[in-house]
N, C-alpha and C positions, 0 to 999 in steps of 0.2 A: 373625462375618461382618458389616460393613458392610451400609449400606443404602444400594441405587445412587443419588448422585446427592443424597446430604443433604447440611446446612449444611456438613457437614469433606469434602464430595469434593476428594481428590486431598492430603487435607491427614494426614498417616502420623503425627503424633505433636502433644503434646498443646502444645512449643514454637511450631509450624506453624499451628496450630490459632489459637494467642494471636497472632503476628505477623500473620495476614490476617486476623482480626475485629477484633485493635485498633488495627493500623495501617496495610494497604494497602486495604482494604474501602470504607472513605470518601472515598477521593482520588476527585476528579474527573477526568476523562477529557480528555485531547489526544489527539485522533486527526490525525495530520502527518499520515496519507498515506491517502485512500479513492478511493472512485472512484462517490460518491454523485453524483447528479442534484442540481445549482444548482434547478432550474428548482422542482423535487418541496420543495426546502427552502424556497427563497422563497415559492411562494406554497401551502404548505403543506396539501399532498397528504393526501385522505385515502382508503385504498386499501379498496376495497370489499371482499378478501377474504385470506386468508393464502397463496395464490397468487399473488397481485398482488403485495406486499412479498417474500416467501418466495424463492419459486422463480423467476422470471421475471428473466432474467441472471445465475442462479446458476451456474457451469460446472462447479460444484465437484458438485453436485448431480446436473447433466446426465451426466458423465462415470460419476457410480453406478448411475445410471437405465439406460443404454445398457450397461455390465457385466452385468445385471441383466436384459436380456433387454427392455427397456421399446421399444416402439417410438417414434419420432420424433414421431409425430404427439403424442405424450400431454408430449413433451418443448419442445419448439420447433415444434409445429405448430400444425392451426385446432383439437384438441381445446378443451372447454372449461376452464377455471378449477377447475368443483371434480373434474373428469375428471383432470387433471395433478395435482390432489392427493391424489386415491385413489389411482395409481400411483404417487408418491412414497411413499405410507405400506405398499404391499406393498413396496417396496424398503428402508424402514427398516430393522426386524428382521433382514436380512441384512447391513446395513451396520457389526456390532457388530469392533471392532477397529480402523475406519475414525474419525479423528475424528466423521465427520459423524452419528455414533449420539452422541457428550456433544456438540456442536452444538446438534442440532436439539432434544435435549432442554431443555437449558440455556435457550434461547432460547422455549422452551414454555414453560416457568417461571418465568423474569425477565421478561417481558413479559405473561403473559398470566392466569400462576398456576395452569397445568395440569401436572399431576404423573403423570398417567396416561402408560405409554408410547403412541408413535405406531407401530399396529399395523391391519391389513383392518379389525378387530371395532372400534377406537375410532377411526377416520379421519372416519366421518359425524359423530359427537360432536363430534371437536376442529375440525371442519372451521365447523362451526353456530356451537360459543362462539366460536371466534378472528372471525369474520365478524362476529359481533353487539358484540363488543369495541370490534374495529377502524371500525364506524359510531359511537364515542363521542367528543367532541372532543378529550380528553387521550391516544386512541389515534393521532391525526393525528400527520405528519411530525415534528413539534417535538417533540408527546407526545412519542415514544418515545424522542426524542435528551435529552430532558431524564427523562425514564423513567431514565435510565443516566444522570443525570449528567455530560453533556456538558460541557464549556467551547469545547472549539474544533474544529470541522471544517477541515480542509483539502482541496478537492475538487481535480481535477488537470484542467487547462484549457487547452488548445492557443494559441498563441500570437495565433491567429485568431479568439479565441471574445472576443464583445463582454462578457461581464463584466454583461452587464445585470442579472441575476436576483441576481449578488454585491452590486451598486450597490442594487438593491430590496430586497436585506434588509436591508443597512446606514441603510439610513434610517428604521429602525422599532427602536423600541427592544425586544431578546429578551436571554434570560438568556445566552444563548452566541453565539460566533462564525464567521460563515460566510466561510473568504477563500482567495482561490484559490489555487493554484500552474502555474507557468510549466513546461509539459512539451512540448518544442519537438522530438520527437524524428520527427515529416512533414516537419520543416522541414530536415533533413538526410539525406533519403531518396536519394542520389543514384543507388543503383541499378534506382530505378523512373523514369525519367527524364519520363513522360508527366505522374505522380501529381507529380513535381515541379514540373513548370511548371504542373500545374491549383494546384499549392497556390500558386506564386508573383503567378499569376493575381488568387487569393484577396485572397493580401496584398496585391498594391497596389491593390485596394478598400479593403481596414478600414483600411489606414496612408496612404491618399489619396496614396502614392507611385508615379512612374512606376518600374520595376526595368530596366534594360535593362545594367546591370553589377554584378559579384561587391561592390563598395563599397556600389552603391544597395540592394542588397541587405542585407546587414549594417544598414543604415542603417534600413532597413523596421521589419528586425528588433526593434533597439534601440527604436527606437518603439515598439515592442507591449512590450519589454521594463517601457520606463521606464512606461508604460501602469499595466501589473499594479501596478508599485512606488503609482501612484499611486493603487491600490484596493484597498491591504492585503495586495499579496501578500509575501510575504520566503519564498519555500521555491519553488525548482526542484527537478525533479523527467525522471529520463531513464530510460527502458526498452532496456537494451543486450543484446548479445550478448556483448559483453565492451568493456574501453575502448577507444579507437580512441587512436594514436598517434605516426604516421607524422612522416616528417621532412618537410616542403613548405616552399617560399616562395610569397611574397606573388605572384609573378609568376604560378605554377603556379598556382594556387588559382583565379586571375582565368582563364586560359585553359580550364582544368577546367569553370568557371561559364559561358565563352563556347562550350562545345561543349554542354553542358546543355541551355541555351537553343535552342541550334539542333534539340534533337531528336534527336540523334545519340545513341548507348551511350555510356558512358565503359570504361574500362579497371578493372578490378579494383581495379589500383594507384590508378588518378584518384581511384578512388570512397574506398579507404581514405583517401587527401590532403583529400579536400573534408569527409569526417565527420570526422576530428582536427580540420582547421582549425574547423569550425562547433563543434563539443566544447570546444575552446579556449578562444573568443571566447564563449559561455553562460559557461565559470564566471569570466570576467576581468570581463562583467558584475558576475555572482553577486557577488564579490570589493568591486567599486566600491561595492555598495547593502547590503553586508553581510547578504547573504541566507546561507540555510542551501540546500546544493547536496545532491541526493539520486541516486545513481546505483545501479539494481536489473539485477545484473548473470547472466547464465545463464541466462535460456531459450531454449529450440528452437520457436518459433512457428511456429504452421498447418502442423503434419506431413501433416492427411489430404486434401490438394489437392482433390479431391472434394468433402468437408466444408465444406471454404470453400468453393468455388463455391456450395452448396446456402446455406449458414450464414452466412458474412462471417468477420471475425475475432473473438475473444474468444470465440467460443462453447465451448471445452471439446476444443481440438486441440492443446494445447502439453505441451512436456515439458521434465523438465531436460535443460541441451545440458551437453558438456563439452569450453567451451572452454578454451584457457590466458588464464590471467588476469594471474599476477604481472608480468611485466617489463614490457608496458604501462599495466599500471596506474602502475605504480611511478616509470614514465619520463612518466605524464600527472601524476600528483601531484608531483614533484619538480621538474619545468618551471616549474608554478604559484609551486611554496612558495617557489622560487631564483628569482622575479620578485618573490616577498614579491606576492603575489596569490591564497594558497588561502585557500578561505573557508570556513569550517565544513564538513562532508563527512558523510553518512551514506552507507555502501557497504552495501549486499546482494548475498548470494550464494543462488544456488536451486541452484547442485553442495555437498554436504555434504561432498564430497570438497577442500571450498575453506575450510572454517569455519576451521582454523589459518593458512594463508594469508594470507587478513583481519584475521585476529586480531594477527595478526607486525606486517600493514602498517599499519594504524594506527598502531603505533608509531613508525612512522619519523617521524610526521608530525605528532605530537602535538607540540608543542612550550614547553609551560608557560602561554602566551598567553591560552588560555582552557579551562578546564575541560573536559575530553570533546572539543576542538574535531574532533577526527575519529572519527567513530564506527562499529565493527561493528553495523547494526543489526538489530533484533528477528528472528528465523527466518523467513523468506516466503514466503509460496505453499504450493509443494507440502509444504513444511519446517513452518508454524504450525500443529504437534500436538506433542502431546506431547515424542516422541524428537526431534524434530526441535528445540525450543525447549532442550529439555537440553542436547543436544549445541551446542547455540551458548553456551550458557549457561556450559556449561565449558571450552568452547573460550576464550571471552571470560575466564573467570573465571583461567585457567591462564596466561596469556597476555596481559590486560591489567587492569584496573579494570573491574569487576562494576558497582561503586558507580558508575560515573560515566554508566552506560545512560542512554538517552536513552525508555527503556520502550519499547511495545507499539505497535502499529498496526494497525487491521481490515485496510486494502488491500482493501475489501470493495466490493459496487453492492448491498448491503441495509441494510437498516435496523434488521436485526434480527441485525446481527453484534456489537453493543459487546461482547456480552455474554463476546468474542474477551481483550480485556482483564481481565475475571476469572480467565477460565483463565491466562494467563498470571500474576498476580500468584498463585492459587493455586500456582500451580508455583516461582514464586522463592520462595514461603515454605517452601515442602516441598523444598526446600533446604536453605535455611537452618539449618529446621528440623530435618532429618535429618544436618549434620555437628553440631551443639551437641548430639546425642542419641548422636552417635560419638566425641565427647570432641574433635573435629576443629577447632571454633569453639567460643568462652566463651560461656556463657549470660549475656549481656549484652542485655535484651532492650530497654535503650533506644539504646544503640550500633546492634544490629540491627534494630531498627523503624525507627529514622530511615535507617538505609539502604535500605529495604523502599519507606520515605514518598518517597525521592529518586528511585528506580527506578520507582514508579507514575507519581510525578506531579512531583516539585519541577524535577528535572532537565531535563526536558522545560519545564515551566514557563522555566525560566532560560535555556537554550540558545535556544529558537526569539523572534524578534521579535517576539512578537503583539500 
């Protein structure tokens, strides 16, 4: 019987073993896509306790706590800090089958070097060391990003957001990089008609433009676009329901934008016209500045009405939707490519029901031009565990180029998730490692390490502008 959670977790055989200790192990870290705090990175946060980094915006967490019988206050309410942590650690122990039981472990012991599980009897213990840790300088925000190995952050920043705290790191010399991405997905809200004009409002504060037409609009836009390019961004970044794809003209678009403004509803159909047309126009952008465009397709956000009104968004109410994907997507990608205007592409899906899907379409689109240029990316959300990362793994693997991944991504608001990226590369090796032991691949182990080495980190390296 193994021991839960030693150096070979996850790693079945002694091939597996050898390709993640000697070649994915070392690679440094590109995380494209998080949803870390600029502000906490800049000027270098340091959090008073393992509540504060931990749990505090984890939804992942929330949603086990409220299973689990945890009342609100101890989850998102005034309880206190180490109150929220005592209840998390009676929720632990029951959490086993659930990733968040090799999680929160993992993350106890790459960070902090606690091996004991998190259980009622050792919550006061781990609660004391990680507090007394986390007051040490090399425990601070950078600590931990360079704890793991960091090279590059990508944080994910509305078109609205001044960039200051991005502009403040960059002028300080650190071992890694912090640079934004462009995720404009307020800015195409048409069916909130109110929240659109407070946001149009917005913008023509930060872009110093009056808006009063669908053009001046666009044009705002573009500004905060070329903005970002001008402060290291190259990576957009859209949170959909599915892709948006409608046929409209120039004329429609404009009329659509003048009923907007006035206040009025629009029609279903307007509203699909105005998200296509804005959908468009981001990746003909993307296209121009030779950015990497990232579209994370299939959730069902803010099911418990209620819970939102109490909570806001993001708090631990969303689910996979199932919507249809292929023919719009297929009809927004082939628009682009037949313009000679698509620009690099990472697609995600959170229906598992879609993993072949993706997998098919990518290839329509790949075209020899550049390596990987369209990619199935890493398992997301609800999917980055175990079966969920397999099953993309060989969906991708059956169906396209393994080797040519673009690797892993936290997608995380902690600080204490790189450690997201281990499991994952443990899992490509215990692959690997498992057909070379079914006579299925050649034990070729520098063939297969360098592809291990590409899938960590070169790929990613090569593909993104940084």
């Amino acid at each position: 019987m193994k021991k839960f959670l030693d150096e070979n977790f996850l790693l079945q055989s002694e091939i597996a073993q050898d390709l993640y200790h000697n070649f994915a192990k070392q690679q440094p870290i590109i995380d494209y896509h998080n949803h870390l705090i600029p502000e906490q990175i800049a000027n270098n946060k340091q959090f008073d306790n393992i509540t504060q980094v931990w749990l505090n915006g984890d939804h992942y967490k929330w949603r086990a706590m409220r299973t689990f019988g945890i009342n609100e206050k101890y989850i998102t309410g005034d309880a206190t800090d180490k109150e929220k942590f005592l209840k998390w650690a009676e929720t632990v122990p029951y959490t086993m089958r659930n990733p968040l039981y090799h999680w929160t472990h993992l993350e106890l012991q790459r960070y902090f070097g606690i091996t004991d599980l998190l259980t009622p009897k050792t919550a006061e213990k781990i609660y004391e060391q990680t507090a007394e840790k986390l007051g040490q300088p090399e425990f601070s925000v950078r600590g931990l990003l360079k704890k793991m190995n960091v090279e590059v952050v990508c944080t994910t920043d509305d078109p609205i957001d001044s960039l200051n705290y991005h502009k403040q790191f960059a002028s300080e010399k650190e071992s890694f990089k912090m640079l934004p991405a462009f995720r404009p997905d307020k800015a195409m809200q048409a069916e909130d008609v109110a929240g659109m004009n407070d946001y149009i409002q917005s913008l023509e504060k930060v872009s110093n433009k009056s808006i009063g037409t669908y053009q001046e609009y666009i044009q705002a836009l573009k500004s905060r676009h070329d903005y970002f390019a001008e402060n290291g961004c190259s990576i957009s970044d859209h949170g959909l329901e599915q892709i948006y794809a409608e046929d409209f003209s120039d004329s429609d678009i404009s009329k659509i934008f003048d009923t907007l403004r006035t206040g009025k509803a629009l029609s279903p159909e307007d509203v699909l016209k105005f998200k296509s047309a804005m959908l468009l126009q981001f990746a003909e952008w993307d296209h121009e500045k030779g950015w990497v465009q990232q579209y994370h397709l299939g959730a069902l956000r803010n099911n418990n009405a209620r819970m939102l009104r109490v909570n806001g968004p993001d708090t631990g109410w969303d689910s996979i939707g199932d919507f249809s994907q292929a023919r719009a997507l297929s009809k927004f990608l082939n628009r682009l490519d037949d313009q000679d205007k698509l620009a690099k592409t990472i697609l995600y899906n959170l229906n598992p029901a879609d993993n072949e899907l993706i997998a098919t379409m990518i290839g329509n689109f790949n075209d020899g031009s550049i390596k990987g240029k369209i990619q199935f990316g890493s398992a997301w959300w609800f999917l980055d565990q175990k079966d969920g990362m397999t099953k993309q793994i060989n969906a991708l693997s059956n169906m396209g180029l393994l080797s040519c991944l673009v690797g892993m991504l936290t997608d995380s608001r902690s600080f204490l998730s790189f450690p997201r990226h281990e499991y994952f590369r443990r899992l490509i090796c215990d692959i690997f490692g498992q057909d070379v032991v079914n006579g299925e691949l050649p034990d070729d182990r520098d063939l297969i390490g360098g592809i291990i080495k590409d899938i960590s980190y070169n790929n990613a390296k090569s593909y993104f502008n940084f």
